[in-house]
C-alpha positions in Angstrom: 149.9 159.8 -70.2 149.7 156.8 -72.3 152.2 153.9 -71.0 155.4 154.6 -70.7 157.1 151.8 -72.9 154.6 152.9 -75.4 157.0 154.3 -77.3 160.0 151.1 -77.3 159.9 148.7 -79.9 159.5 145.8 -78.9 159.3 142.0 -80.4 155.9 140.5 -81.8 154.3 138.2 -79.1 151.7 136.0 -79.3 148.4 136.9 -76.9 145.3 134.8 -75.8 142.2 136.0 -78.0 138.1 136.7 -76.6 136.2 135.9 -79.6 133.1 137.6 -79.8 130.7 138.7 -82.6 129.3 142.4 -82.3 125.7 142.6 -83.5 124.0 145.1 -85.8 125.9 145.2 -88.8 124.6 143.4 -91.9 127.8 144.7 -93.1 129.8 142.7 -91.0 128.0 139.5 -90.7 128.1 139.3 -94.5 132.0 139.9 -94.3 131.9 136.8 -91.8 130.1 134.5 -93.8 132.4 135.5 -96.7 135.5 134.9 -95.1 135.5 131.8 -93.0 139.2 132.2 -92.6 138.9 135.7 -90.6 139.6 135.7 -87.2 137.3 137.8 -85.9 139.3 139.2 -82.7 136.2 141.5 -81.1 137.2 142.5 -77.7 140.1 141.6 -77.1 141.0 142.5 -73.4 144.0 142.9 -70.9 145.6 144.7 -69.0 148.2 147.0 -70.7 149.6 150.0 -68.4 146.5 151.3 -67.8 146.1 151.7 -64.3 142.9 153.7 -63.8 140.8 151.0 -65.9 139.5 147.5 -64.8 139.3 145.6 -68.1 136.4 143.4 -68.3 133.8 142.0 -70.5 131.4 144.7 -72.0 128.3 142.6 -72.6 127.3 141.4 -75.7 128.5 144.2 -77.9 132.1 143.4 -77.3 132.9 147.0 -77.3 137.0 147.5 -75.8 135.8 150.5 -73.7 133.4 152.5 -71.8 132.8 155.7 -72.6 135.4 158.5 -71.1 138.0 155.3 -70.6 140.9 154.5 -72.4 141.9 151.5 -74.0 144.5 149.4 -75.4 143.9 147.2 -78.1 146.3 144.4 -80.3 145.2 141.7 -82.9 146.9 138.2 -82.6 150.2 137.5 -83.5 150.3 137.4 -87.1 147.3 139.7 -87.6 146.1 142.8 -88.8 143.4 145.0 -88.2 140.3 144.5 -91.0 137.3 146.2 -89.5 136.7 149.1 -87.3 133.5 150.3 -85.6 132.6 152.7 -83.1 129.3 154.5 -81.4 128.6 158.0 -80.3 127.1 159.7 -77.7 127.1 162.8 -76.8 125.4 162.9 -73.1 129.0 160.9 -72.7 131.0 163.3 -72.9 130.8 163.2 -76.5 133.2 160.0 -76.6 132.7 157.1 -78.7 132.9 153.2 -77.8 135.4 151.0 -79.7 135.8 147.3 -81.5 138.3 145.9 -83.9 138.4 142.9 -86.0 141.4 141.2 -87.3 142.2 138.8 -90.2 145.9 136.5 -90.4 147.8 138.3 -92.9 148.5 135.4 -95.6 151.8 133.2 -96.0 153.4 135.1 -99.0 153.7 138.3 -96.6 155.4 136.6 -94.1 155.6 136.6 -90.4 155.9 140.0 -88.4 159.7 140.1 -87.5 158.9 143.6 -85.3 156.3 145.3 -83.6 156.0 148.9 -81.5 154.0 152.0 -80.5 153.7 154.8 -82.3 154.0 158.1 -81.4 150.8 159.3 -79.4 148.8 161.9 -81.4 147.5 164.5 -79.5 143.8 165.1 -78.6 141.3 168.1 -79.8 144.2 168.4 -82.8 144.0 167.1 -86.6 146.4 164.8 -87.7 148.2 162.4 -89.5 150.5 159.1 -89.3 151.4 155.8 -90.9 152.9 153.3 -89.2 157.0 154.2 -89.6 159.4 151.4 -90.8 157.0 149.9 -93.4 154.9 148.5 -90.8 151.4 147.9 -91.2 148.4 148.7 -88.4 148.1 145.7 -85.6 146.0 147.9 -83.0 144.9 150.9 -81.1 145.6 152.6 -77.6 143.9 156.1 -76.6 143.2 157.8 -73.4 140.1 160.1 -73.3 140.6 163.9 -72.4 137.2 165.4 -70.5 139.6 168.8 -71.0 138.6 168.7 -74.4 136.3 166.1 -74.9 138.3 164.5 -77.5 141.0 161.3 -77.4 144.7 161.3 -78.2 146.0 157.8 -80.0 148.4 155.8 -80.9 148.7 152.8 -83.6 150.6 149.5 -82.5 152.2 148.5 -85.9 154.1 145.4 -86.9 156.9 144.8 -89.7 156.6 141.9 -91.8 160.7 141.3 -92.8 161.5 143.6 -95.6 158.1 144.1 -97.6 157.4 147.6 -98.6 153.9 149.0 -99.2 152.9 150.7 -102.6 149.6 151.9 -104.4 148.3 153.9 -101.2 144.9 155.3 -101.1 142.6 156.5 -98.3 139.4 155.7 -97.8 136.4 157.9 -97.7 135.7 159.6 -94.5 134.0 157.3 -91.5 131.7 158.3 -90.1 129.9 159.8 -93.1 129.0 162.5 -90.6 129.9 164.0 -87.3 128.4 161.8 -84.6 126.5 159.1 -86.8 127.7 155.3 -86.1 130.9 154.3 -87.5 131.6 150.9 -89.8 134.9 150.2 -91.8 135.6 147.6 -93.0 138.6 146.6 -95.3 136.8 144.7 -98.7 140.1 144.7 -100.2 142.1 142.0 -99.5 144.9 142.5 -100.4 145.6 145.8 -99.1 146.6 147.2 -95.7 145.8 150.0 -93.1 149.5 151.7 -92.5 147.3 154.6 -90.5 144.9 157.2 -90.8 144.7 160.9 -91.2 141.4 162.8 -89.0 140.0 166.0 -88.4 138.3 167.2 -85.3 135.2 169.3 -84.9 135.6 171.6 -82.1 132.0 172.0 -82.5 130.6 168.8 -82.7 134.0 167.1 -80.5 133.9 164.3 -82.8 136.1 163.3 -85.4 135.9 161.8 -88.5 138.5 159.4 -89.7 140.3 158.3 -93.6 142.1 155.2 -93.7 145.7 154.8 -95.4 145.1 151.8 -97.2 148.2 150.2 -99.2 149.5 146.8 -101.0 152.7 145.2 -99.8 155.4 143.9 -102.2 156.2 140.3 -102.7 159.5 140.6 -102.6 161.9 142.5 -100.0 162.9 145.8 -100.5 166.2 147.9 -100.1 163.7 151.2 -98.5 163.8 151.4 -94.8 160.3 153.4 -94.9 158.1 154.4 -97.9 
């Protein structure tokens, strides 16, 4: 099972960042050059509950995991994450490698006055979750299932005072396809991943993923979760 505090709240605290730039994607090194204000927060490591993993440096891709090893992953204090991408392979158990990038939410938002675990979604199931309490997505922890050749996740989300998010979308499906490589990255800038709704192929064990993108009010609001 994932950690067992996984599921307390607990209170936003700041942690020592790897910076590291993953190669490969024009994509994303365009996105840099763009944004000299990003932090980009590729592989960011520690040791988080997870006592069957030895968290190190992956080599120059930066990627948070091996394949058929779980991971936890959080963005600075103050942060949010911008960018995901992800490789498959299927003589791996048909897992996938992992990196994240994150990006300072701006001053008018605020700073996060609460952060937590979300409830673990299950492996080899479909599903769907946004971060609870108006919270917006801070990072990732899953544990890989050779059972089923799948994952089961959890979000690590963070509250910024009393904002509440509005004008919700998702994004198209990533990957495009089962199995292909996997780049999102968030071009709109003023709106937020709150979570994500999958599906799973039992065929293919790989899943493909739609982000809940949202805006977040300037102002607080009286709605304990929208």
């Amino acid at each position: 099972m994932l950690a067992a505090a996984a599921q307390s709240r607990q209170p936003c605290r700041r942690r020592g960042t790897l910076l590291a730039r993953s190669p490969g994607s024009m994509d994303l090194t365009v996105l840099w050059l763009l944004l000299p204000l990003v932090t980009v927060a590729w592989g960011q490591y520690g040791d988080y509950g997870y006592p069957y993993q030895q968290y190190h440096d992956y080599g120059d891709d930066g990627w948070v995991n091996l394949n058929r090893q779980g991971f936890s992953y959080q963005c600075p204090h103050g942060q949010v994450v911008v960018a995901v991408r992800s490789i498959f392979s299927k003589k791996e158990g048909s897992d996938r490698q992992w990196n994240y990038a994150c990006m300072p939410t701006p001053q008018s938002l605020g700073e996060p006055t609460e952060c937590w675990w979300e409830e673990i979604n299950r492996a080899g199931m479909e599903w769907y979750q946004t971060c609870s309490n108006n919270g917006l997505v801070a990072g990732f922890q899953s544990r890989y299932f050779e059972s089923v050749l799948d994952r089961e996740w959890q979000f690590f989300c963070c509250r910024y005072s009393k904002r509440c998010p509005y004008s919700c979308w998702l994004t198209t499906e990533y990957p495009g396809h089962y199995g292909e490589e996997m780049d999102m990255i968030s071009y709109n800038y003023d709106y937020y991943i709150r979570g994500a709704t999958t599906t799973f192929s039992a065929v293919e064990r790989d899943r493909q993923w739609k982000f809940i993108m949202c805006r977040m009010t300037d102002y607080d609001c009286d709605f304990v979760s929208v």
